[in-house]
Steps between C-alpha positions, in 0.01 A plus 500: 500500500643851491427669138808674360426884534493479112207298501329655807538864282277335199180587730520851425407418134160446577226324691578147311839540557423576899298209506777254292760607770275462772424165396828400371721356854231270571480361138866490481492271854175286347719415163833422718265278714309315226827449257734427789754782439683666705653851458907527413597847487343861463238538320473760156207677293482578191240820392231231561603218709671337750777201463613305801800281498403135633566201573304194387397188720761279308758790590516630130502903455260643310297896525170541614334779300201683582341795233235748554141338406406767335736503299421384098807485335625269741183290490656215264871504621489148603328409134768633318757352773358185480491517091909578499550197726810660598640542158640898504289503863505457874333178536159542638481220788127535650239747443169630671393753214181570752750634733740611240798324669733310329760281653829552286879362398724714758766737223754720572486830604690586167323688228644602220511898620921361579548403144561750185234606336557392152576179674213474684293573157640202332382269806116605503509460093610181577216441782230640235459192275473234808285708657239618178306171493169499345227731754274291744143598458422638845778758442386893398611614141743807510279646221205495745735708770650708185137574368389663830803668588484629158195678550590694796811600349253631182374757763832613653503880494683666258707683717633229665903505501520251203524545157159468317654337209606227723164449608314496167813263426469269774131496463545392154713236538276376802236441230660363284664244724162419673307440146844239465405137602872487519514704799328195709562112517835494737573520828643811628684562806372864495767651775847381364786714607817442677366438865245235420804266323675330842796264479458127597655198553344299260561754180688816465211698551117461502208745516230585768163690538348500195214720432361235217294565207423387148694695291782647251853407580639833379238615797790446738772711409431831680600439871860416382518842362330711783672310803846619513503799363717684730773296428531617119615878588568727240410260250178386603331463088815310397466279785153454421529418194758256548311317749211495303694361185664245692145354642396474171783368272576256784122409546426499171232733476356728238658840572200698343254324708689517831578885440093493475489369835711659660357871365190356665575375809732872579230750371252281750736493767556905475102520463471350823695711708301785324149293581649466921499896525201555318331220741640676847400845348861607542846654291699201352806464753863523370552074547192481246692800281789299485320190434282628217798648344681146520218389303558738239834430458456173448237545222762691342801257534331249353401687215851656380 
């Protein structure tokens, strides 16, 4: 099987990267054997895996998806798939969690990147409460990511292109929401933005590869604001803040306790791009400018 030049690229991340790609046409070809599929189209990646469109020995359709095994956040996709059942979800059909593949309900190639914005916030508020069920006990907390990832933000250099008070602020708040047991008990998708919500047959619209962990709902706010950005213009705050009022009136939510989130989850995300340069000893390039600055204007949006 010919890897999509996509997926073939991935081994210049690294030697276990190389080695998943290397490895990865004859695993594809032992799991189309051994589940009697056979491929029905092109195949796509994502950042981290591969999906093939099959066929199934009773002539159903269904994808075959494949992750990289190194990968952790994916490591309990099919728990959490299997938990939904298909309520808010792609059904999860088979799984091999050894060889992280997962045989899955064919959607559409639809996402809801071709629907407005404010639109498209109102149907993932509605997809939060079916999918927030109460946290399987294999999953990781999102305090115990938050809790590392706030100490290497604690030693970010205080040069670094973003506002100090934001730091101290964010690693406040971190704190605080770690110490919470509230910030643990449900099931969190983790990565929920507009290109992981696909259109189906069976419902209007269902949601795919989860990151899952026990956590906060409010946790999940902050890739509806970051994704998308362009779109918003001149008014990029205003836009922000409407999306961000919209997931949480039609949600439900706590506004305070989302805006804590989401301060967190931006300061971290600009702290990384700072933490890349630092790591390849080199100037921070003007993508990661841009980005950090995105951060920071979300911090602010959500504030005003």
């Amino acid at each position: 099987m010919r890897l999509p030049d996509g997926v073939l690229g991935m081994a210049g991340r690294g030697p276990d990267w190389a080695n998943w790609v290397e490895r990865l046409p004859g695993l594809l070809s032992a799991l189309l054997e051994e589940w009697g599929l056979t491929p029905d189209g092109w195949s796509m990646h994502g950042y981290c895996s591969i999906v093939v469109p099959v066929r199934t020995s009773d002539g159903g359709t269904a994808v075959l998806k494949v992750a990289f095994d190194v990968d952790d956040e994916s490591e309990h996709e099919h728990l959490a798939l299997r938990n939904w059942d298909g309520r808010g979800a792609v059904r999860l059909l088979r799984a091999d969690p050894h060889r992280r593949a997962m045989l899955l309900e064919r959607l559409h190639h639809e996402d809801l990147t071709g629907v407005p914005d404010l639109e498209a916030c109102e149907v993932v508020a509605a997809l939060y409460p079916r999918l927030h069920l109460p946290a399987l006990p294999q999953l990781r907390t999102v305090t115990s990511y938050v809790d590392g990832w706030s100490a290497a933000l604690a030693r970010i250099p205080r040069d670094a292109p973003i506002p100090r008070r934001m730091v101290e602020q964010a690693l406040a708040l971190a704190g605080d929401l770690v110490a919470d047991p509230a910030s643990t008990g449900v099931i969190v998708h983790g990565d929920l933005h507009y290109l992981n919500v696909l259109a189906a047959d069976r419902e209007p619209w269902l949601v795919i590869d989860p990151k899952p962990m026990s956590g906060d709902p409010h946790f999940e706010l902050a890739p509806m604001l970051w994704n998308r950005m362009d779109e918003l213009g001149d008014g990029v705050r205003e836009g922000l803040r409407r999306r961000f009022h919209t997931l949480v009136d039609a949600a439900e939510l706590d506004e305070a306790r989302a805006r804590d989130w989401v301060i967190v989850r931006m300061v971290l995300n600009a702290h990384w791009a700072v933490e890349d340069a630092q790591r390849a000893d080199r100037d921070l390039s003007a993508e990661e400018r841009d980005w950090i600055t995105s951060c920071i204007a979300i911090v602010k949006a959500v504030q005003d």
